[in-house]
N, C-alpha and C positions, 0 to 999 in steps of 0.2 A: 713725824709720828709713824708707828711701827705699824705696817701694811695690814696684819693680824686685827691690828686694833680697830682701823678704821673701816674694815669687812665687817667687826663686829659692833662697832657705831651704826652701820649704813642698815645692817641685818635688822637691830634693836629699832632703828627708826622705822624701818621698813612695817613692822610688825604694828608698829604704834598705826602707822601712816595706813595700813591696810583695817583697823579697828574704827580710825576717824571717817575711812571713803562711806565705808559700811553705814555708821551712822548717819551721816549726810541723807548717805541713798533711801534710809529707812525713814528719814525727819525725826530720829530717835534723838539726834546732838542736843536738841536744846530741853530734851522733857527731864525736868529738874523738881524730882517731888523732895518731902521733906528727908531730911540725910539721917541715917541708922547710925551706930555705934559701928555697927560690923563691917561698914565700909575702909573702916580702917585697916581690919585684916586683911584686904584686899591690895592698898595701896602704898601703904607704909612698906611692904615688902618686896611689892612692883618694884621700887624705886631704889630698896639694896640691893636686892637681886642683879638689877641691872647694872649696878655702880659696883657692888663689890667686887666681881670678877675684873674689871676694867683695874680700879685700882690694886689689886691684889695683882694680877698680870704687869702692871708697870713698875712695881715693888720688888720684881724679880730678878734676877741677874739676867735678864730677855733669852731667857732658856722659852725655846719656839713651842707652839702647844704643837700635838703629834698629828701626823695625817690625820689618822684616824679622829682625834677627837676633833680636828675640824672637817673630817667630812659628817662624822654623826650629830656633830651641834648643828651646821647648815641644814643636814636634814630636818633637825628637831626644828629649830627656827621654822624651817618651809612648813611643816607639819602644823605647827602654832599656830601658822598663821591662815592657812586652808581650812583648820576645826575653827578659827573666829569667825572669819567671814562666811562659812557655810551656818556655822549657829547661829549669828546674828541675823541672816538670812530668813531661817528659818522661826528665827522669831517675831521677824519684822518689826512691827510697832508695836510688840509685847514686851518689848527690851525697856529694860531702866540696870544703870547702877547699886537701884535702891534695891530694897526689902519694900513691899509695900502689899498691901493689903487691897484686894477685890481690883485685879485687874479686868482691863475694860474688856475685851475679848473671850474671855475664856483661856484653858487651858492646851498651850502646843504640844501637840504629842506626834510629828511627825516631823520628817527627815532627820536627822542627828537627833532628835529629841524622840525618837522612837526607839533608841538602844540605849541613852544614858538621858540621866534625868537633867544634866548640869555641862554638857558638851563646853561653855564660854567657860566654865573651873576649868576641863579638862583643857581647854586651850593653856590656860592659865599655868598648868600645871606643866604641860609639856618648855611654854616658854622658858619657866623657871627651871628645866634641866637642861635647855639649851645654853644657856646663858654660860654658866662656869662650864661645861660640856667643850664650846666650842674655844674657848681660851685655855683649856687645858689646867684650871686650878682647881687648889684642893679647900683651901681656907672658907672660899666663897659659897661652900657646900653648906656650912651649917644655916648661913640664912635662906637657902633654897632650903632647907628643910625647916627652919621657922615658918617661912614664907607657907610653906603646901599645910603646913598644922593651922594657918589662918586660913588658907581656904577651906580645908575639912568642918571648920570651927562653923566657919559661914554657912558652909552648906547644909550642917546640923540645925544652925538658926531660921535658915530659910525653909528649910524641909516643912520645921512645925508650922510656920506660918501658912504653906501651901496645902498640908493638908487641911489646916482650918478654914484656907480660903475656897479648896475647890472641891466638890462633892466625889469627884472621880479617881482623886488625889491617889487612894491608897491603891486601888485596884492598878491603876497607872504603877505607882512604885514599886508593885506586885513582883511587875512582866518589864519591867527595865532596871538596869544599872544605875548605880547612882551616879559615879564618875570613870572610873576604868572598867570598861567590859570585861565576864570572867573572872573579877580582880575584886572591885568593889561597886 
């Protein structure tokens, strides 16, 4: 197998692998409340995301992807995966998968969740430029940008839910970012 690919196997697991310790450490792995529609926008494109560069790169006539794009996809990777575990972190056992209504705690509005409302999207997002980024392809582009229209989509659905669930909600959304600082 071609050296490129399996840097970008081990990177891809890496990322997965650094989202599950997280869990672990939080006891968040197994809280498994009732499952949304919108979860699918989330995973259905996790999962091309990750496969279409691979296979799109093995499709090719093994034209090597350029320095550059794989030092700036490593970067992105490392990037991905420090906004996960620093957001999960900071969410501790506020974290679910779900959408769900009247979390037990209250509302996190500090460390990463003091500058953007959605830091684990932003992870999200960054992975999914990493991904074709560091293989160098071009095809794998459009489902990275499918991909980020479902988590926009998500974030729209969760948003209304949060303001309905937390009294603090808008003033919060006021004075921070939703997903990229500056940006959006």
């Amino acid at each position: 197998m071609d050296s490129y690919l399996i840097i970008y196997v081990v990177l891809a697991v890496a990322y997965r692998a650094v989202d599950i310790l997280i869990l672990f450490r939080t006891r968040t792995i197994a809280k498994k409340p009732d499952r949304d529609w919108t979860e699918w926008l989330i995973m259905v494109p996790y999962w091309l995301v990750v496969v279409a560069p691979a296979i799109e790169y093995l499709g090719r006539d093994y034209r090597r992807p350029s320095v550059f794009a794989l030092v700036v996809g490593a970067i992105l990777f490392a990037l991905a995966m420090i906004l996960r575990a620093r957001a999960h972190l900071d969410l501790n056992k506020q974290f679910t998968r779900f959408i769900e209504e009247g979390k037990e705690r209250g509302l996190v509005t500090s460390g990463l969740y003091a500058y953007v409302r959605h830091p684990l999207y932003l992870s999200e997002v960054v992975y999914f430029l990493a991904c074709p980024t560091f293989l160098g392809v071009a095809w794998a582009w459009v489902l990275t940008a499918i991909g980020i229209a479902g988590i926009v989509t998500r974030i729209r659905v969760e948003e209304r839910l949060l303001r309905e669930s937390f009294e603090g909600y808008e003033a919060y959304a006021e004075n921070t970012w939703t997903l990229i600082p500056w940006l959006y």
